[in-house]
C-alpha positions in Angstrom: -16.1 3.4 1.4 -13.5 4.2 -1.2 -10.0 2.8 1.1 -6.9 2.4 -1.3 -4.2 0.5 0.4 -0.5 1.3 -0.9 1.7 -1.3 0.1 5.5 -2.4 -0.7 8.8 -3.2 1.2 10.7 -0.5 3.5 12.3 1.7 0.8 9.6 1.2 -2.1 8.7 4.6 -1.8 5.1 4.3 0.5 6.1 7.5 2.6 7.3 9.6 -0.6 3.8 8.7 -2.4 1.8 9.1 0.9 3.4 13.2 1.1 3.1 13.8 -3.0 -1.0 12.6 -2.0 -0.8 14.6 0.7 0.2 17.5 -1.4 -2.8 17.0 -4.5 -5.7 17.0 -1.4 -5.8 13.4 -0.9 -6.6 11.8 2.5 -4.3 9.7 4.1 -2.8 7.1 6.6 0.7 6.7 7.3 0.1 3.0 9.0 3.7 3.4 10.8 2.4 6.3 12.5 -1.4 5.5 13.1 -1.4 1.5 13.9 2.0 0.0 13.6 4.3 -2.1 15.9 6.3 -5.1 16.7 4.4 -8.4 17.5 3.5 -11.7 17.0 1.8 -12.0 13.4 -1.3 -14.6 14.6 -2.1 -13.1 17.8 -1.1 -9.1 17.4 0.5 -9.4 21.1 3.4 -7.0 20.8 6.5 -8.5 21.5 10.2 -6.9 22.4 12.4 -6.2 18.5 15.1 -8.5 19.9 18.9 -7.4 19.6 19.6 -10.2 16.9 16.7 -11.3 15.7 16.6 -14.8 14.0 14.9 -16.3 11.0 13.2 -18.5 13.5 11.6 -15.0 15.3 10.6 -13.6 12.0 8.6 -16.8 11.4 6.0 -15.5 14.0 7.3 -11.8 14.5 7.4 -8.9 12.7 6.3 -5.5 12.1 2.2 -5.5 12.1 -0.7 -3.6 12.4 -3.5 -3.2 15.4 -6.0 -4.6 12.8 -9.0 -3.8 15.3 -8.1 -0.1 15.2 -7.5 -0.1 11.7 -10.6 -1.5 10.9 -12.3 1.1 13.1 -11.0 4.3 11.5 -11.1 2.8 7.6 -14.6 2.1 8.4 -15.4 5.5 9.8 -14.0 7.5 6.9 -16.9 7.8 4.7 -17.2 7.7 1.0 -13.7 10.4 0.2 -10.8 8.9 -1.2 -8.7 7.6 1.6 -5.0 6.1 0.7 -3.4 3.8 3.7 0.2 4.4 3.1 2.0 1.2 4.9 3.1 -2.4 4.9 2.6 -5.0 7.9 2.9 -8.6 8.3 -0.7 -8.9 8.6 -1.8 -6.4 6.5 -3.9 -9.5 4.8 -6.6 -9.2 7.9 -7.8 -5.7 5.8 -7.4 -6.4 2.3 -11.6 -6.7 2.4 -11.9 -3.3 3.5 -10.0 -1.7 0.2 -10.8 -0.9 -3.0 -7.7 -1.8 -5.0 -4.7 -2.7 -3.1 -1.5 -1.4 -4.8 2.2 -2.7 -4.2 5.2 -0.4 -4.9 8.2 -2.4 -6.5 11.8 -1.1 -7.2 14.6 -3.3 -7.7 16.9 -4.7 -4.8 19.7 -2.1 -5.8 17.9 0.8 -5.6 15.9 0.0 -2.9 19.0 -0.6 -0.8 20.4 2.3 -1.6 17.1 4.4 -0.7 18.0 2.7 2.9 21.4 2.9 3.6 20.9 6.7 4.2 18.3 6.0 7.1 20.8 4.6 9.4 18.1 2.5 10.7 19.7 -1.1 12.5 16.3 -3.5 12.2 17.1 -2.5 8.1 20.9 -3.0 7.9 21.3 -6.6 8.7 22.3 -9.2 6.4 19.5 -11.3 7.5 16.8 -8.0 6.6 18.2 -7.5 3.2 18.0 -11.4 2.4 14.4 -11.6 3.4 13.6 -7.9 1.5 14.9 -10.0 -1.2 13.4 -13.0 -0.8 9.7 -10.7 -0.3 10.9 -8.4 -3.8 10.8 -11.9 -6.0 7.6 -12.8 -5.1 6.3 -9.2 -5.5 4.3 -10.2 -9.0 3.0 -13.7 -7.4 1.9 -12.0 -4.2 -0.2 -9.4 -6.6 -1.5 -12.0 -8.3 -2.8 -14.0 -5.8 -4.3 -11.0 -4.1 -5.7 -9.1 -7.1 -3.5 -6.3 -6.6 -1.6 -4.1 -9.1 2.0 -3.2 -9.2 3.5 -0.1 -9.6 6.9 0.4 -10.3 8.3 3.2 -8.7 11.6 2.9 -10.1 10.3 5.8 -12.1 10.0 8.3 -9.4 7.6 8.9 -7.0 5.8 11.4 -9.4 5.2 8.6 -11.9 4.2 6.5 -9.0 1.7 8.7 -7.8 0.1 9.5 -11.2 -0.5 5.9 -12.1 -1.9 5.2 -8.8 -4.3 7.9 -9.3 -4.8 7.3 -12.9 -6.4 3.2 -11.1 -8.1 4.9 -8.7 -10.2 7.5 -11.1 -10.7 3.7 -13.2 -12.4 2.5 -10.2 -14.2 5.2 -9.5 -16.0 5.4 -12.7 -16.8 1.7 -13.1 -18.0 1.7 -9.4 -20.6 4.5 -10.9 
């Protein structure tokens, strides 16, 4: 099984790497589309997005993944490349099932600016951008601690996408 995981906060550029991989052949996952929803971070119960959600909600909300279908279609893929393009709350409940897990960084200024345009209201309150922030510091630590590499995509998505490969062909040949 050859699963790459490309994670990062809303706005790192997941979606824009996911379509240029698209594009070169690649197999892949959007996890918003496929697996993703609002629930409850321990027990994967969905649960309503509240009107004003509070620091206190977020502490056992959030936006996660249906790890046991996950698991189920990662594991059925075979031995092909396959890139899961998405970030959850309890995304840490797969990281044994990839290869390399990858985490798209951009600054808090750009990154905000890539979601103004969206017009989306779960990622235009103060309390979002203070915990995007919060989650962007600890980007490096969080990599770190998981044995995952960083890619700055401050560069462009094109850049983004050709180190990403440039790791993955790595792998491949030391996995030989």
């Amino acid at each position: 099984m050859s699963a790459y995981h490309i994670s990062g906060l809303p706005g790192s550029g997941k979606t824009s790497v996911e379509q240029k991989l698209i594009e070169l052949g690649y197999d892949t996952i959007n996890t918003d589309d496929a697996w993703g929803y609002y629930g409850n971070i321990a027990t994967e119960k969905p649960v309503e997005y509240p009107a004003s959600p509070t620091a206190e909600w977020f502490k056992y909300n959030g936006y996660i993944w249906d790890t046991t279908k996950a698991r189920e279609i990662i594991m059925q893929h075979g031995d092909k490349p396959l890139f899961i393009c998405g970030g959850s709350r309890n995304e840490a409940k797969l990281y044994d099932l990839f290869s390399v897990i990858f985490i798209l960084h951009i600054s808090d200024e750009l990154r905000e600016a890539r979601l103004q345009p969206r017009n989306e209201p779960k990622q235009s309150t103060p309390l979002f951008f203070e915990r995007m922030r919060t989650y962007n510091a600890e980007t490096y630590d969080h990599a770190a601690s998981i044995d995952g590499i960083v890619i700055e995509s401050d560069h462009g998505i094109d850049a983004a996408t050709e180190e990403i490969l440039n790791h993955v062909h790595d792998h491949q040949r030391l996995a030989k």
